[in-house]
N, C-alpha and C positions, 0 to 999 in steps of 0.2 A: 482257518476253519477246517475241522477234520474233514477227511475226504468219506464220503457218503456213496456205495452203489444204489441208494431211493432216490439219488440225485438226477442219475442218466437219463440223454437221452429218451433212451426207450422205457423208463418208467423204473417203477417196483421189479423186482423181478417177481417174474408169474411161478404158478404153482401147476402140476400137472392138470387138473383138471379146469383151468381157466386162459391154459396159453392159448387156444384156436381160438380165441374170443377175444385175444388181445394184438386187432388191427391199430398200425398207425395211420390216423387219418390226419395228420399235421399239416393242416391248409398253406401251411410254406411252402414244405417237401412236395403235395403233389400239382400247387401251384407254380413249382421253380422245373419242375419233370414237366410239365403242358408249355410252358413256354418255352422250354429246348425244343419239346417238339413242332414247336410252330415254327421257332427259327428255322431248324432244319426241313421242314416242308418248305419252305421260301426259296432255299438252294437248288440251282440244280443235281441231281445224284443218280448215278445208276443203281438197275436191281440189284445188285448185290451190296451196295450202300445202304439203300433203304431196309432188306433185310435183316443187317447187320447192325444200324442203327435199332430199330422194332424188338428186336433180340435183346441188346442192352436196356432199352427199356422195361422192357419184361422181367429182366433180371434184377433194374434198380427196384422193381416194385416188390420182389421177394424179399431183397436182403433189407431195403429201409422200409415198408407199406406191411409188408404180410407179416403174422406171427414171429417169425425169425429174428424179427428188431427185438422183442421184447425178449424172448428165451435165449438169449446174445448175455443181457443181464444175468442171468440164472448161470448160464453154462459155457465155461471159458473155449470149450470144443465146438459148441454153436458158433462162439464170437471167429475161432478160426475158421468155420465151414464161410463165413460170413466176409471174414477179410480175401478168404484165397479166390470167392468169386468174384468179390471187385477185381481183385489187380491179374486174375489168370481167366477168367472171364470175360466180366463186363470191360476190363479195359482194350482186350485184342479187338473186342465188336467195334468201339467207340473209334480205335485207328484205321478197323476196314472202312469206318463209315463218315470218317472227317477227313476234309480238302486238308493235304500238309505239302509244305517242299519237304520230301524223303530224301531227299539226297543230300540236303544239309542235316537232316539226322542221323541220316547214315553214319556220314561221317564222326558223328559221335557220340556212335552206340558204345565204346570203352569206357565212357565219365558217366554216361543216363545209366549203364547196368550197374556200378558201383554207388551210385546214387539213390537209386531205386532200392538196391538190397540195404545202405546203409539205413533208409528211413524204414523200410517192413522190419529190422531188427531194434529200429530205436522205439518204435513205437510197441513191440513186443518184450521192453524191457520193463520190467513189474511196476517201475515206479511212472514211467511217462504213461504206462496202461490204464492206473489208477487214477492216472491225473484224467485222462480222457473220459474216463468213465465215472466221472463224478463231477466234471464240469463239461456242459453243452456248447462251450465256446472250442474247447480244448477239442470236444467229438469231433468237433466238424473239422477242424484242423486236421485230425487224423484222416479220416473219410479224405478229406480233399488232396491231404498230400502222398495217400496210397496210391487214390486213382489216378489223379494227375501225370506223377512219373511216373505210375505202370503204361499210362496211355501214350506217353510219350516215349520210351520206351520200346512195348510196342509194335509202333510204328518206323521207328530206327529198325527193331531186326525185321519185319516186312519190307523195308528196303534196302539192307544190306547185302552184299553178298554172300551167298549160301555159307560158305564157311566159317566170315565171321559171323555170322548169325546163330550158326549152330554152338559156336565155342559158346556166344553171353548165355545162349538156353540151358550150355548145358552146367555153368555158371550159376543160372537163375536157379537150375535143380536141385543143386548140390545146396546153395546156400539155405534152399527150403528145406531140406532133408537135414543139414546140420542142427537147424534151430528145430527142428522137432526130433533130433537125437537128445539134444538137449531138454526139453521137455518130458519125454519119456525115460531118461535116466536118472531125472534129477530125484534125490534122496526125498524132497518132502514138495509139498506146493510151493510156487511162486508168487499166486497172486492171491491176496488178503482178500480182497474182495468176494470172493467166490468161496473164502471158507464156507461160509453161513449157507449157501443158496446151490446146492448141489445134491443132498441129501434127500430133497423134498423126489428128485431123479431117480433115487438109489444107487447114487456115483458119493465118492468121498472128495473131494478138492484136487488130490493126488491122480484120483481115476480117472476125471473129468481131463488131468493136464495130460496124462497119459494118452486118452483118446485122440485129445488135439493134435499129441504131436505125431501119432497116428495116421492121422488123416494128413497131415506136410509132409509125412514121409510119402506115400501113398498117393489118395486122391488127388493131393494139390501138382503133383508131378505131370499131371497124364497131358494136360495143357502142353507143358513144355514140349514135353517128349513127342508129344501127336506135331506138334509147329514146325519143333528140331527135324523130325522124318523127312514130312512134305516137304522141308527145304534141301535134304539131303537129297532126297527123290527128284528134285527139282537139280539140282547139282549135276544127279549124275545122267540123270536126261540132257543135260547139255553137254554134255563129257561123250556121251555118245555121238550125239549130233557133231559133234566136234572131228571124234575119229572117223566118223563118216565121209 
């Protein structure tokens, strides 16, 4: 069956003047969002869990619930503002705010950071992108295995040591900022999908990839870079303490 973008997901893709009106109310999505949150009220957690969790929530409700889901169809720069807050976002909240043994992922934070980026790049490859975005079993699959090992992830560099923590971020940086080198130099579009459905914007296919990878060079960075500091900052605060 050819692959279809009216198939996804989030619907048709919307038109400038009917995206803010085009909420997902998908009685799954925010029936399966209410009962994480039940679970996790059940737990014990301190304020900065709880925070942290509420936070991710909030943010799952933008990128799957608000307008964003359906203009993700339309605009391949939407679908990356969309991925880079699951996995540089909502997943650091999900690791401040879940019971883990960090110590056993600490130790390995080298196989979850090459693992993580090999799935952000496989899923960013035109043809597995297509597939996602034209069948709802394949969506969820991506969804599930961005956030997943970003969240696991993580929570390996929140318990690693400062150092190696900062090498996988600054790792995770680079690998962002290559694929959206690649985006923005590429000679024509990559993804068929989005020929048709970018225009209505006043972006061309091309524009639209360029933007994306715009914002991976850019916005998707600041995450790392803000994590990578505090841990450095935290390094050398004990390095002091040390010479003291």
């Amino acid at each position: 069956m050819k692959a279809s973008i009216d198939m996804s997901y989030c619907g048709p893709p919307p038109l400038p003047d009917n995206v803010w009106g085009r909420w997902n109310l998908d009685p799954w999505v925010i029936g399966a969002m209410l009962l994480v949150t039940a679970l996790f009220l059940l737990q014990p957690a301190t304020r900065r869990q709880r925070v942290a969790f509420y936070g991710a929530m909030a943010m799952l409700v933008v990128i799957f619930i608000s307008p964003l889901c359906a203009l993700t169809v339309a605009l391949f720069s939407a679908r990356v503002v969309h991925h880079v807050l699951l996995v540089a976002v909502v997943a650091p909240l999900l690791a401040m705010a879940i019971h883990w043994h960090r110590s056993r992922l600490a130790s390995l934070l080298t196989p979850l950071t090459a693992l993580h980026a090999a799935i952000f790049w496989f899923w960013h490859a035109p043809d597995a992108y297509q597939l996602a975005l034209s069948n709802v079993a394949v969506y969820w699959l991506m969804q599930a295995t961005l956030l997943g090992s970003a969240t696991v992830l993580w929570s390996a560099i929140f318990a690693a040591a400062p150092g190696k923590a900062i090498v996988a971020l600054l790792v995770l940086t680079i690998q962002m900022g290559l694929l959206g080198a690649l985006l923005v130099f590429s000679s024509g579009p990559l993804y068929a999908l989005h020929v048709t459905t970018t225009s209505a914007f006043g972006l061309t296919a091309l524009e639209d990839q360029q933007l994306a990878g715009l914002i991976m060079w850019v916005p998707a960075s600041l995450p790392y870079v803000a994590v990578g500091l505090w841990r450095m900052l935290a390094m050398l605060r004990l390095q002091a303490r040390t010479d003291g």
